[in-house]
N, C-alpha and C positions, 0 to 999 in steps of 0.2 A: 708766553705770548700775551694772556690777561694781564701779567702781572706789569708787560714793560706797556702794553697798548694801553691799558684799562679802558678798552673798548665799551662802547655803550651806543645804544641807538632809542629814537624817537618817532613815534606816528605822531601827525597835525597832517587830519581830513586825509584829501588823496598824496602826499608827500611821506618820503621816509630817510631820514639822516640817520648815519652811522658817523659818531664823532668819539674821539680820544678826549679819557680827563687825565691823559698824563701832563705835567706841568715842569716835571724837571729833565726834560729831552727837547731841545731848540732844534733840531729837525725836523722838520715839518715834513717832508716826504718819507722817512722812513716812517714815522708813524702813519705816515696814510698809505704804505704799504701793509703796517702792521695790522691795521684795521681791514685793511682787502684782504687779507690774508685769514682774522680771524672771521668774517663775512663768510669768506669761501670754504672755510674751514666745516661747516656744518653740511653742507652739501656732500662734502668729502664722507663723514659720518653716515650719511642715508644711505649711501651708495655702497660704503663697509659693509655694513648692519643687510643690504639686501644680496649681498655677495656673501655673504654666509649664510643667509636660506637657500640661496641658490645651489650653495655649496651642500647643506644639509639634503635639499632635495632628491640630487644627486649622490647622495651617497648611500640612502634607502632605496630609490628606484632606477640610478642608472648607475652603480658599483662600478661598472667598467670606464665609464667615462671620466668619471670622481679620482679613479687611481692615475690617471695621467696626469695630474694635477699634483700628485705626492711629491715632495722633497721639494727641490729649489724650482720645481716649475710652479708649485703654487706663489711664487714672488710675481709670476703674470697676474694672477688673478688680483694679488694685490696693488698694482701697478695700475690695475684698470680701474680699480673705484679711485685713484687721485685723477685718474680723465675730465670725469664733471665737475668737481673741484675748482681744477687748475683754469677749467674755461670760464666757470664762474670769477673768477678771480682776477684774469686778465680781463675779461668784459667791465668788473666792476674799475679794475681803473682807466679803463681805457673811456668808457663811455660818463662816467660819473664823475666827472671833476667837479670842483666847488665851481659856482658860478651865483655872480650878483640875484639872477631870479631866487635860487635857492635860500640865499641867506638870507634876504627880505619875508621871505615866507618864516623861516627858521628866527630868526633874531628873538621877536617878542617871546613865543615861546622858552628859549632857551633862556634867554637873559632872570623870569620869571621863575622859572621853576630852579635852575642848577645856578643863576648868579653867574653865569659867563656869558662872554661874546663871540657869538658863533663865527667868528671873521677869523680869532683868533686860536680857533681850535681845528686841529686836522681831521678832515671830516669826510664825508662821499653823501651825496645826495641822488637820491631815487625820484623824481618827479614826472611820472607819467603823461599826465593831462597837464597845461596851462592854464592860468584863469579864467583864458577868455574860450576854451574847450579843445585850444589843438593840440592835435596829438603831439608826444614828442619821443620819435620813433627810436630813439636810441636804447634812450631809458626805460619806453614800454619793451621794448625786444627782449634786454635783460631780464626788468619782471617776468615776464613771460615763461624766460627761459628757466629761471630759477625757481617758477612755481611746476614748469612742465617736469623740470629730470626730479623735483621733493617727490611728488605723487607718482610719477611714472614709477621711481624706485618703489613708493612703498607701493603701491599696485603690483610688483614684482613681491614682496615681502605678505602682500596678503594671497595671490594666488598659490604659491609654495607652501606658503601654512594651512589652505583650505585643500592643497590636493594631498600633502602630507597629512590631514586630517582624515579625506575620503578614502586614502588608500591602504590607512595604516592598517585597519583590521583584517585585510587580503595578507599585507604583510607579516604580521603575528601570526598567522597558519604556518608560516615554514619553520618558527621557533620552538624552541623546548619549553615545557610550561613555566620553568625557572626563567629563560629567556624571556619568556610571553612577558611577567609580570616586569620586568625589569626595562622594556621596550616599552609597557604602560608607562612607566614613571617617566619614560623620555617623552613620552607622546605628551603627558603632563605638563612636565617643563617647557615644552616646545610652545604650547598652548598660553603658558604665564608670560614665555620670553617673544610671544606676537605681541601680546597688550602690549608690550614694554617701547615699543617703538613707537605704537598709535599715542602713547600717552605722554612719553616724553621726550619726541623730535618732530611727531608732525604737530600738535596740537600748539604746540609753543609755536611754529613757526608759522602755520598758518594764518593767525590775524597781523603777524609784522610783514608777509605777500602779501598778501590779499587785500588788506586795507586800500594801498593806493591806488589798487584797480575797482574796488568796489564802493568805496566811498563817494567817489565824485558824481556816481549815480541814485545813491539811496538818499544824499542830502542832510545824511545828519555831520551834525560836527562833531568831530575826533580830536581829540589834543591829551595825548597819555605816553608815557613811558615805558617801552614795551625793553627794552634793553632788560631788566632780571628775567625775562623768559627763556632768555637764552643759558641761565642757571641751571632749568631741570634738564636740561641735557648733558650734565654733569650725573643727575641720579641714574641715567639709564644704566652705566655701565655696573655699577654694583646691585641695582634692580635686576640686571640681567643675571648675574652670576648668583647672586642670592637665590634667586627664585629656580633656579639649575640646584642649588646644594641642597636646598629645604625638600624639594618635592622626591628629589633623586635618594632613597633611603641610606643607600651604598656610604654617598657620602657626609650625609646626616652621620651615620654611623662613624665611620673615620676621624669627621670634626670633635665628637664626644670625644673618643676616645684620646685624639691629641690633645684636647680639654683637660680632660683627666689628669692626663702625664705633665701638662702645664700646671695644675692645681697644685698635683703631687710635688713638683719640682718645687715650688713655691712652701709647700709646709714643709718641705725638707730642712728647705734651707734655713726658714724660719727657727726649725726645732732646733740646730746646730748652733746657729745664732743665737738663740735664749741660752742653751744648755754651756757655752762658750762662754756669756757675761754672768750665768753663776760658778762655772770655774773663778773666775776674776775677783769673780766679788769674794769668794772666799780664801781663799790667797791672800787677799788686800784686809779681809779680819784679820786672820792667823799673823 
């Protein structure tokens, strides 16, 4: 999707442009689907990310309800984080077409920084407020919406991990003390893989909302590139799984050990391979 969109987006003051720098695709609509799509596509992610705490929460304090969810019914659950997604996605084309106010706002900027003509590029623009202060209810409704399900999810994603925090040492009482300690190291991970969302899905994404609703009243002028923040939401996933193997001793341990056997395999073959080109070599004396 990056690679056919090469999607990118821009804040200037209360406005926000999500434009394509692909150049050798002369469809203009499908790129500004691919660009709705990769827009929408983040929202899709918060929504994941908080249906798996949901899910965790569930599975420490309400076991029984967690198991109806086993085998192919858990494809519901995943069916329902593309819900906010999809409605982000259709709002963003349905309400955000190019239009002459947007590219006059857009032109100087772009043309200055990226050397294009924003006429010419498949784009979606966010312009809440007017110049002259009126609202423009389409496109604030959108904002809106897509700042209300970011936080609402993660408000979902911080209560699960602060009741999973209050409750877990009730739950450690029913464990075996092997148990106990190996429910610490979840408790752990759990606690590293909260950071992981605050740090790389809401923070990045809050100053590319929030700008065009907050700017047009604090008065300072904005004009920045916010399009590589949508980057560290590439680190989350391996932040996420890293910080589960590091803390989880279990499999700390496993990874050595495949290490090893990787190491091993590697001087194996090595040794075979030296001891192989001096068979050769001497042969080729003799």
């Amino acid at each position: 999707m990056e690679i056919v969109g090469r999607a990118f987006c821009h804040n200037i003051n209360g406005a926000l442009l999500y434009f394509s720098f692909n150049n050798w695709l002369d469809s203009e609509d499908f790129l500004l689907y691919v660009i709705t799509f990769w827009a929408g596509f983040y929202i899709q992610i918060v929504s994941y990310v908080a249906m798996q705490f949901v899910y965790r929460y569930l599975c420490l304090f309400h076991a029984s309800i967690a198991k109806k969810f086993d085998g192919v019914r858990s494809i519901i659950l995943i069916l329902l984080t593309w819900i906010p997604g999809v409605i982000h996605m259709v709002l963003l084309a349905v309400l955000c077409r190019p239009d002459e106010y947007a590219d006059e706002i857009f032109r100087d900027a772009i043309l200055e920084k990226y050397e294009l003509d924003v006429t010419h590029l498949a784009r979606i623009s966010i312009i809440p407020y007017s110049s002259s202060g009126q609202t423009r209810w389409n496109q604030l409704s959108l904002l809106l919406y897509g700042v209300f399900v970011t936080f609402s999810h993660y408000s979902v994603i911080l209560y699960c991990g602060f009741m999973m925090h209050f409750n877990m040492k009730k739950e450690l009482k029913k464990f075996s003390v092997s148990n106990q300690k190996l429910q610490m190291q979840f408790f752990k991970a759990l606690i590293a893989q909260s950071i992981g969302p605050t740090l790389f899905l809401v923070f990045p994404i809050a100053p590319i909302l929030l700008t065009p609703l907050i700017q047009p009243w604090i008065g300072i002028p904005l004009d920045w590139p916010t399009g590589w923040l949508f980057s560290m939401i590439g680190v989350f996933s391996p932040f996420d799984s890293i910080a589960f193997m590091y803390i989880v001793k279990e499999y700390t341990i496993v990874l050595k050990k495949k290490l090893c056997c990787f190491k091993g395999s590697i001087l194996s073959v090595s040794t075979a391979t030296s001891s192989s080109e001096g068979v050769f070599k001497r042969r080729s004396e003799s």
